[in-house]
N, C-alpha and C positions, 0 to 999 in steps of 0.2 A: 483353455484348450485352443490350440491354432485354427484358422478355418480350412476346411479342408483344401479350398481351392487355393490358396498359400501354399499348402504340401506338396497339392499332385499340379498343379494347372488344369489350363482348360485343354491338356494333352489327352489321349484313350490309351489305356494302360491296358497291359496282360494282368492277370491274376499276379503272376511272380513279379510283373514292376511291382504295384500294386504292397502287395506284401514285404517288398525288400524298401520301399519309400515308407512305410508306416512302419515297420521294425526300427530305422535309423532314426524316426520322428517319436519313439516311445509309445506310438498308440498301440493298445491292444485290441482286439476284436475276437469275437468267439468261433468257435466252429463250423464252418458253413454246413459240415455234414449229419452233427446236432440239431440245428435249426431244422434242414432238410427232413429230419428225422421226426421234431415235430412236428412239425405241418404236416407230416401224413399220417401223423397218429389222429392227432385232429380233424383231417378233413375224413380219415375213416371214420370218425367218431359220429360228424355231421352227417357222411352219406348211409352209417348204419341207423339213428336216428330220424330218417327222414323216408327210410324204410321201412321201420317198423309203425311209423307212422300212417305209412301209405296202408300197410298189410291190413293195421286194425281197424279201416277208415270200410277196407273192402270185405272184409268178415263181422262186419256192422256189429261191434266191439260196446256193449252199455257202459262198462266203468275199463276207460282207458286205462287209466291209473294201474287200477289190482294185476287186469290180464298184461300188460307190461313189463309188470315186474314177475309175473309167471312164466314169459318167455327168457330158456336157458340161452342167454348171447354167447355161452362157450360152442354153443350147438351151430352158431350161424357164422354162414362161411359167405365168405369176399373171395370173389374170382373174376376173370376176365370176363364171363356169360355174365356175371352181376352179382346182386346180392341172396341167399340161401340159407335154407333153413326157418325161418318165420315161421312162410304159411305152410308148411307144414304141420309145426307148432301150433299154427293158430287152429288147422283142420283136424289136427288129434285132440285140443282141446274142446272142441266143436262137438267130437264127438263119448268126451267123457262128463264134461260141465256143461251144457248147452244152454244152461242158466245166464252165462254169462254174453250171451251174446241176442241180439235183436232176432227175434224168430221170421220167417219167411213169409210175403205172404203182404199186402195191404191194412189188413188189423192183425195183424197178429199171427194168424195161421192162415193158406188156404181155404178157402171156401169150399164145405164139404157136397158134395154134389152124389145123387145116385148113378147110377151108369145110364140113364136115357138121355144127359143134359141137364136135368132139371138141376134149378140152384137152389136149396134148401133154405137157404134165408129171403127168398121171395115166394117159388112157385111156380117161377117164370121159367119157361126158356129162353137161353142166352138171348135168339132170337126175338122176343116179345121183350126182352126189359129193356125200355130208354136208356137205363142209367143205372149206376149199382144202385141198391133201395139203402147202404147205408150208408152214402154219402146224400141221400135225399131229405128234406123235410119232410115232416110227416103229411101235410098236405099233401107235396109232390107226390108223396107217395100213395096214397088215396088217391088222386086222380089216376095214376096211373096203376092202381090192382085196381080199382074199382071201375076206373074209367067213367069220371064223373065229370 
């Protein structure tokens, strides 16, 4: 195969020189509007993937994997505003499996409390507790219900 700068020089061609010097030169080349065609299927492919990424990162998602392949991608739309339908998805799913997703909350759930303030896993009022009692040692913690 010739090199190209043999062909064209170190001239700046139109599309049509371009094509009418590589027609006489036997070179063939494919479709620029094929190509075009896939690069945006692909780069939709990466910006839908990087979406659904984001979605299940913020609906704190336990097993990526299952809930992924649970969301319907014929459901999710590409527009100008961006990308649609996920969370949606993820917030219907939220609300029929809840299993599948990290519950709210520092352990696990909220911290149950009665209506005066008081925090049932201490005793304390907000006010009086240093420090949550189960992020504490047990010491720490003795010192501070007992105040020793």
């Amino acid at each position: 195969m010739p090199d190209l700068s043999e062909l064209f020089g170190e001239e700046r061609l139109t599309f049509a020189e371009f094509s009418e010097r590589a027609a006489k030169a036997g070179l063939e080349y494919g479709d620029l509007g094929e190509a075009r065609a896939e690069f945006a299927r692909q780069l939709n492919e990466v910006r839908l993937g990087a979406a659904l990424e984001r979605e299940l990162d913020r609906a704190k998602v336990k097993n990526r994997a299952i809930v992924s392949k649970i969301i319907d991608m014929d459901r999710v739309t590409v527009g100008e505003e961006g990308i649609g339908g996920i969370a949606e998805q993820l917030d219907e799913l939220r609300r029929t499996d809840p299993y599948l997703f990290e519950p709210d909350g520092p352990h696990g759930n909220p911290p149950a409390s009665t209506g005066a303030g008081v925090r049932i896993t201490s005793g304390l009022r907000h006010t009086e507790a240093a420090a949550d009692p189960d992020s504490m040692s047990d010491a720490e913690y003795y010192r501070a219900i007992k105040k020793l």
